[in-house]
N, C-alpha and C positions, 0 to 999 in steps of 0.2 A: 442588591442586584446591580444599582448600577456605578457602586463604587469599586464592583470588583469584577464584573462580568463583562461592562458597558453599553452602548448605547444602542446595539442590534439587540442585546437580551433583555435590556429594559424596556424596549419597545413592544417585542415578544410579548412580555407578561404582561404588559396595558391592554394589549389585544386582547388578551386569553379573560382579562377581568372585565375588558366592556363587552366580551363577547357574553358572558358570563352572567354579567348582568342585564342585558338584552333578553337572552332566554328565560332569565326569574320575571322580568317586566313581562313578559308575552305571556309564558304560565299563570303569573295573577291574575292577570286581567282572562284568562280563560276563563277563569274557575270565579273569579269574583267581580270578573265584569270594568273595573278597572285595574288599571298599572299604576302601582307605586309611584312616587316620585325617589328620587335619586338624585346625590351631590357629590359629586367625584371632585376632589380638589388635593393639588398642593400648594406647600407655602415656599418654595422653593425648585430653582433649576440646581442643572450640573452640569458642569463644563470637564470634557472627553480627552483623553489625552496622554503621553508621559507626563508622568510625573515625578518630581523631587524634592527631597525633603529635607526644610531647616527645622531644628531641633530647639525644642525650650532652653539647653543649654547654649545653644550660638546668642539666642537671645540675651541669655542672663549676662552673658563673658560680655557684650557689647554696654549693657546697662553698668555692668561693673567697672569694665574699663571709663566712665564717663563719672565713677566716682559714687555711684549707687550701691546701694548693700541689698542681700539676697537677704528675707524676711525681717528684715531688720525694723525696728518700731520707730525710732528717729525719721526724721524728716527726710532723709536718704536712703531710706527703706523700698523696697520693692516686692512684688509678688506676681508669680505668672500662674494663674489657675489651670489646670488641666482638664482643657474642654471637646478633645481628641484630634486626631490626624485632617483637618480641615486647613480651608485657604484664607483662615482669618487667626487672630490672637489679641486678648488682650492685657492691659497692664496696669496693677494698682499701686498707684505710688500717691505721693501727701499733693492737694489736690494743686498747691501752689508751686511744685515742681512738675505738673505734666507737662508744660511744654518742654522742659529741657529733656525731660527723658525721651520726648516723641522725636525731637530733631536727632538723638543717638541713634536712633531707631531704623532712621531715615538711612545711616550708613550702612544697613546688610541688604545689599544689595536684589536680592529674594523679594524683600519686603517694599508692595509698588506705592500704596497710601498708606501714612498717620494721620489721625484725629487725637486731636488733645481737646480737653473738654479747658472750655475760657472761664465767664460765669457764668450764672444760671441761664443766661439765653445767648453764647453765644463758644464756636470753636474755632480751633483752627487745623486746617488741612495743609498737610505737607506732602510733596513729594519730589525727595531729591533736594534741590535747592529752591523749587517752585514753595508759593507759601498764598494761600486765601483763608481769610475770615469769611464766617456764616453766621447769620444770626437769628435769633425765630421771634417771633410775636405774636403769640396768638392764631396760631395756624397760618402764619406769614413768613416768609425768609427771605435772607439779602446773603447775594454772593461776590466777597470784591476780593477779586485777586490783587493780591499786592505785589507778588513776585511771579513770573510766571502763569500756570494758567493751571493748576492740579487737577480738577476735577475736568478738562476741557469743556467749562459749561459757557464759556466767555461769547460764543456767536448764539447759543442759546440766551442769553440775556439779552446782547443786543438785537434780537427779535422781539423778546418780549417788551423791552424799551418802544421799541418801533410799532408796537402793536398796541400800544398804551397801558399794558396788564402792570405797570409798576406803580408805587404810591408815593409820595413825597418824598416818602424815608428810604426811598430804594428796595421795599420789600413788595414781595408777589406772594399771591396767596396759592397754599400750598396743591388744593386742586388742580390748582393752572400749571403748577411745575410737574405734576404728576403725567397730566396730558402730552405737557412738551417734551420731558424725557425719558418715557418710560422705554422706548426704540434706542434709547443713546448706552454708549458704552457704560455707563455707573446709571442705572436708573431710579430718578428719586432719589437721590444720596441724599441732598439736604435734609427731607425726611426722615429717612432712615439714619441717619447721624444723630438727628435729635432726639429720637427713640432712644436708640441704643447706648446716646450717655444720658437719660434723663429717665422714661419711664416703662423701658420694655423690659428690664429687671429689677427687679427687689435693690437690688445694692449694684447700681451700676460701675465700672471702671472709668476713670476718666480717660484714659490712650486705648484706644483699639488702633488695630492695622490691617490693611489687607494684603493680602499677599498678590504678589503678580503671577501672570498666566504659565500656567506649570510648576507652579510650588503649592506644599501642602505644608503645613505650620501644626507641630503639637510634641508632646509627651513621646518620651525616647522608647515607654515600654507600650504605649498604645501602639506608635510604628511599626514596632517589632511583631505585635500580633498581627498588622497586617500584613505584614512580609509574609507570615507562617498560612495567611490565605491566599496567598501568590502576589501581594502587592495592590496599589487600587490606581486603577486605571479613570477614577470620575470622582470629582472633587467640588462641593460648596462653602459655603460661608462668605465669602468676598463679596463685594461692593460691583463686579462685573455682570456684564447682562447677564452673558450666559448661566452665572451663576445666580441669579437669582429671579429669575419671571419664570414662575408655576405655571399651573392652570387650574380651570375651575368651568367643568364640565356640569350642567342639567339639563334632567330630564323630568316632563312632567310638571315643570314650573316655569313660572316667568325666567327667563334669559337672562345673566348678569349684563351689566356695562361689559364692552370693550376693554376696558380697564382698572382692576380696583386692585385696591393694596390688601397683602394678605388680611391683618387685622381686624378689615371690615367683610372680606369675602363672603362668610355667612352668616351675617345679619339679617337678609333680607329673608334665610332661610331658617332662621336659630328657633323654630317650632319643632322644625322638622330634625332636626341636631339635638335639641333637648328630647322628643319623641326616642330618637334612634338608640340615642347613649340609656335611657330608662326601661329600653326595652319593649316599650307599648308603639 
């Protein structure tokens, strides 16, 4: 619905489901004297708009021209998995060339941040000619721009300098960066960067990118089927707000935080999740 309808029909059918669920809450509790509990959540936004589309091929021709081979097993080898018409992509190349493939990356202009995965605890983010390292510890991260400013978190650190939240090593612990920027334009990036090249898949990619606002990134024949649904007017996957703060609605139980990352959202609930999924 709301990658092809947008944002007045997606709001429509949220109505129609809490409305919906409202009247099942009032009926139970008729008849049995309580109301159900209820966890309405998602793990993701979506950002509303024209939209246009670079293609896996613009992709490849730019890694080729840089001297990369398409499937190729050598150490110049590359791979673009198709993971559909979204505002993100990423790329599996030998782990000791991800940076050079991520700075080619940097040249389609479509494409707003790279992430090259460094070593085990640490990347680097490019965009354009701007360049910062991140590093994690232990549920801690440090962000030092070396060039420029990619992720603009640079007046967010110097708050948290000023605020004393850093440690020797120049890391902050990742709670405290979630609080600070979860309202900023890349929210939690550091986080989600370290996930997404370490343990949010089985076989992670070491380059993701995200695409900038009004581009969608994918597969030539996924595109084309959405053309044949009139095109999609609402787009996720990127590292952008809009693109990514869900929500997470209850009712009938304790209230979440303010603010929590999808991963952990229903923990506090996961009785009532393992219940619902078993069917009892």
């Amino acid at each position: 619905m709301a990658h092809f309808a947008g944002r007045e029909a997606l709001l429509a059918v949220l109505r129609k489901i809490a409305r919906q669920i409202t009247y099942t809450r009032d009926a139970i509790e008729r008849e049995e004297g309580t109301a159900p509990p209820v966890v309405l959540t998602s793990d993701h936004g979506m950002a509303f708009g024209p939209l246009a589309y670079v293609s896996c091929t613009t992709v490849s021709e730019t890694l080729k021209a840089g001297g990369f081979v398409p499937g190729g097993s050598g150490r110049d080898g590359f791979f673009l998995p198709a993971m559909g018409d979204i505002a993100a992509g990423v790329c599996f190349v030998a782990p000791e060339r991800a940076v050079i493939a991520a700075q080619l990356l940097t040249e389609i202009e479509a494409i707003e941040l790279v992430i090259a995965r460094g070593d085990d605890e640490s990347a680097v983010v490019l965009r354009g000619t701007e360049k910062a390292i991140i590093d994690w510890r232990k549920g801690r991260y440090r962000y030092h721009a070396t060039c420029g400013d990619p992720l603009r978190y640079r007046s967010i650190w110097t708050a948290l300098v000023q605020n004393g939240e850093m440690d020797g090593d120049g890391f902050v612990d990742g709670d405290v960066l979630l609080a600070a920027t979860w309202s900023h334009d890349y929210p939690d990036a550091l986080h989600r960067i370290r996930r997404a090249l370490t343990d949010l898949v089985e076989f992670p990619a070491p380059v993701l990118f995200s695409m900038g606002s009004g581009y969608t990134y994918g597969p030539t024949l996924t595109h084309a089927g959405s053309m044949l649904l009139g095109g999609q007017v609402g787009t996720h996957g990127g590292l952008r707000l809009e693109q990514s703060l869900g929500f997470l609605i209850v009712a009938g139980l304790p209230a979440p935080p303010p603010v929590v990352r999808a991963e952990s959202a229903l923990i506090p609930y996961s009785d009532l999740v393992i219940r619902g999924a078993t069917g009892d």
